[in-house]
Structures are given as C-alpha cells and as structure tokens.
ZASEGU-416208 format. One record per residue: x, y, z of N, C-alpha, C in turn; residue in one letter. Coordinates in steps of 0.2 Angstrom, whole numbers, plus 5000, padded with zeros to 4 digits. Layout:
XYZXYZXYZA
...
! end
This chain:
554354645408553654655410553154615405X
553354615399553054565395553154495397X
553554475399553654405400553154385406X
553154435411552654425419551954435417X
551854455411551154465409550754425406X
551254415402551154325396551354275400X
551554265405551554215411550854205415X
550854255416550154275420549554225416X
549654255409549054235407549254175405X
549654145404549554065402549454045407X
549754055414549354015419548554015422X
548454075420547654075421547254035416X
547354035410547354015402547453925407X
547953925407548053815410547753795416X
547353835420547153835428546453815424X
546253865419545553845416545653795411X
546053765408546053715404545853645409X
546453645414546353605419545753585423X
545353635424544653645428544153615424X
544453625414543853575411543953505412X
544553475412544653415412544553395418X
544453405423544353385431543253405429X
543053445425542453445426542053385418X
542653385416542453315409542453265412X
542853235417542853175423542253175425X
542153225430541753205434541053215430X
540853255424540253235420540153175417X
540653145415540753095413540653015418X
540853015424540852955428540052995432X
539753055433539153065435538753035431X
538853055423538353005418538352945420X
538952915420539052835422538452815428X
538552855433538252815440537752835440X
537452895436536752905437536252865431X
536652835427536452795420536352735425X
536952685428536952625432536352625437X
536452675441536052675446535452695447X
535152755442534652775441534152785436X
534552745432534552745424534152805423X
534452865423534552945421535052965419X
535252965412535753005410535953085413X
536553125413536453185413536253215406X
535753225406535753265399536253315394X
536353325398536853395396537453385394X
537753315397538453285396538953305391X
538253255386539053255380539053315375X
538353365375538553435371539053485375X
539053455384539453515383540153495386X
540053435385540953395385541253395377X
540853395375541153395367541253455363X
540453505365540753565363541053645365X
541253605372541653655374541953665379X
541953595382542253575387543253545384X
542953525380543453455375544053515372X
543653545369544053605362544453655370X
544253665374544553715380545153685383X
544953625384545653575388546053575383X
546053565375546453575371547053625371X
546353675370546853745368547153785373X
546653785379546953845384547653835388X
547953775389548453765390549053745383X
548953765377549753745374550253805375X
550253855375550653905375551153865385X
550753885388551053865395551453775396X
551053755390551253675391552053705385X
552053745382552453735377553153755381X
552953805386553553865391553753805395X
553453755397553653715402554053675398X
554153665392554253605387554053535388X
553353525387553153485389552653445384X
552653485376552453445372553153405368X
552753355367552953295361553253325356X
553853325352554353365346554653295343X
554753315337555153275330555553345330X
556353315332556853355331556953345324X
557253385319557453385315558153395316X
558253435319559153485320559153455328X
559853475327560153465334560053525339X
559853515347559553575349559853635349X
560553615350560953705350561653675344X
561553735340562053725334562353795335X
563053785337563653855338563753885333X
563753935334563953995329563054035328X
563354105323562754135320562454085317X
562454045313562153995312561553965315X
561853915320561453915325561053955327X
561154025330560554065332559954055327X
560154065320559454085315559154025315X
559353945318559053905315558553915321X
558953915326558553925335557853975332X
558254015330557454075329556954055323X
557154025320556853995314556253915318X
556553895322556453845327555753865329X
555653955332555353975334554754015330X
555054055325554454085318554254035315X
554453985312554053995308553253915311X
553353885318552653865321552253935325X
552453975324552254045325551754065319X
552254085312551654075307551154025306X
551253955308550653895308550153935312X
550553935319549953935323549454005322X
549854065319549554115319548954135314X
548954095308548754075302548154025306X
548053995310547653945315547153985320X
547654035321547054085326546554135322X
546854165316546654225311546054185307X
546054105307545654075301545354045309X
545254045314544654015318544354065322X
544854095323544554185325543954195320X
544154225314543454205308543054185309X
542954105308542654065310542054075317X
542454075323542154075328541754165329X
542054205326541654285328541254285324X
541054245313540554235313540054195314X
540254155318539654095321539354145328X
539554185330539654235335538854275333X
539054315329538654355325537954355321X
538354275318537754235315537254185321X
537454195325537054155331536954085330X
537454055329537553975327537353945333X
537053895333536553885340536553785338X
536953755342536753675343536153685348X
535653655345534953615349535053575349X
534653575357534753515361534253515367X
534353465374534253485379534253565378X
534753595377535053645381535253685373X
534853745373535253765364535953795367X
536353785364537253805364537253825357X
537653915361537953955357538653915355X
538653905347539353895347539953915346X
539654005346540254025343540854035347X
540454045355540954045361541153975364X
540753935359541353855362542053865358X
541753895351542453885344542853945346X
542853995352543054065354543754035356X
543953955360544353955366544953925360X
544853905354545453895350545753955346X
545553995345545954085343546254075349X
545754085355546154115363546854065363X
546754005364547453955366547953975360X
547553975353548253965349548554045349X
548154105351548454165350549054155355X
548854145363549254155368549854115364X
549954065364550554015360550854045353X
550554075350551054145345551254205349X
550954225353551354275358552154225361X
551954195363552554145366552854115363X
552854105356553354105351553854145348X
553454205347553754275347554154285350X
553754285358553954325363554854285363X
555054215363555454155362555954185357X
555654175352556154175346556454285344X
556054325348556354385347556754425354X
556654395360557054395365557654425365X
558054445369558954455368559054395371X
559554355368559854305372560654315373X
560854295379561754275379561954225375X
562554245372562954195368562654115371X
562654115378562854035380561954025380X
561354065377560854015376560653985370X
561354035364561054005357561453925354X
! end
C-alpha cells in the first residue's frame, strides 16, 4: 500500500516537474519572438523561470527519476555482491543518500518555512513570494528519501540481493 502511494505521488510530483519545463520553453522562445518581433519582452519571464519554475523541474521529479533508474551513478561496488555481505552493502547503497538527502530537505525545509513566515518577497514586475519558490526543493528531496527508505527497508528475496 505504501509503494501505490509513493508511486502516486512521484508521478504527480514528475507530471508537475514536466509541466514546468514545457512552460520554461515556451516562456522562453515567447520572450524570443515577442522581443524579435515586437520588441516587447515578456516581463515576467525570467523571475519566474528562475524562481520557480527552474528549482521545480529540478526537484519534483528526482525520487520518480531515481525509481525508473534514470539518473547518472559513479559505481563504486559492483551492483549485486552475494551473500549477507552483499545485502548491507545494497542497503548501505540505499541509507546512507537517504541521510544526504534528508539532511537536504530538513536544512531547506528551514529555510523555505522561514522565508514563508518572514515574507521574503523578490520585487519586480511582479513581487514573488519566495518562500513557496524554495517550498519545491524540501518537497522533491523529501519524496526521494521516502524512496530510499522505502528501497533500502523493503523485504527482498534472496535472488534481489
């Protein structure tokens, strides 16, 4: 039940990471041809491709990118090593980029709840709150500690370790 849940939401979590990078395109080449064409920049562009469009595409898909296996790794160990052995390193494999990243969500969490609080505000065009731009990196890096977890404390059969 846990797994169908944490699935759920990394896919929702990667459906909206994707949404920003399809709407960073298109603000981006709309800046272009309204600059070209009508020499009108979009105002808005690049505060809010920078601050929070940019930090979202980042974060809200690594957990989901990480399920699919689909980031970049420097092996150190060879993937599967038989015996008990093996298992701790598999799970070791798994804890301790779980401590990093958890360590990563608990220090931007911080961060972002008090700029939250504090009413951290980029003026511009357009004042932006920033606390809910720096919200989307606690979110992506928490889901991907749950999935690490979830990964490295699993039951597995002999023939996954």
């Amino acid at each position: 039940m846990l797994e169908t849940g944490l699935r759920k939401l990394e896919d929702i979590l990667h459906i909206a990471g994707c949404l920003c990078l399809v709407l960073v395109a298109g603000l981006i080449n709309l800046d272009i041809l309204l600059r070209l064409f009508a020499n009108r920049p979009v105002q808005i562009q690049f505060e809010l491709t920078e601050l929070f469009l940019m930090p979202a595409l980042a974060c809200l898909s690594l957990s989901r990118v990480f399920r699919d296996g689909g980031h970049l790794a420097l092996e150190l160990t060879p993937e599967r090593i038989p015996g008990p052995f093996g298992a701790v390193v598999a799970r070791l494999r798994l804890l301790l980029p779980a401590l990093f990243f958890g360590a990563v969500t608990v220090m931007s969490g911080e961060f972002a709840l008090e700029a939250i609080l504090q009413g951290d505000v980029e003026y511009g065009v357009v004042d932006w709150s920033l606390g809910w731009a720096y919200a989307v990196v606690p979110l992506g890096c928490g889901v991907l500690v749950l999935r690490l977890l979830h990964d490295a404390l699993r039951r597995r059969e002999p023939a996954d370790l």
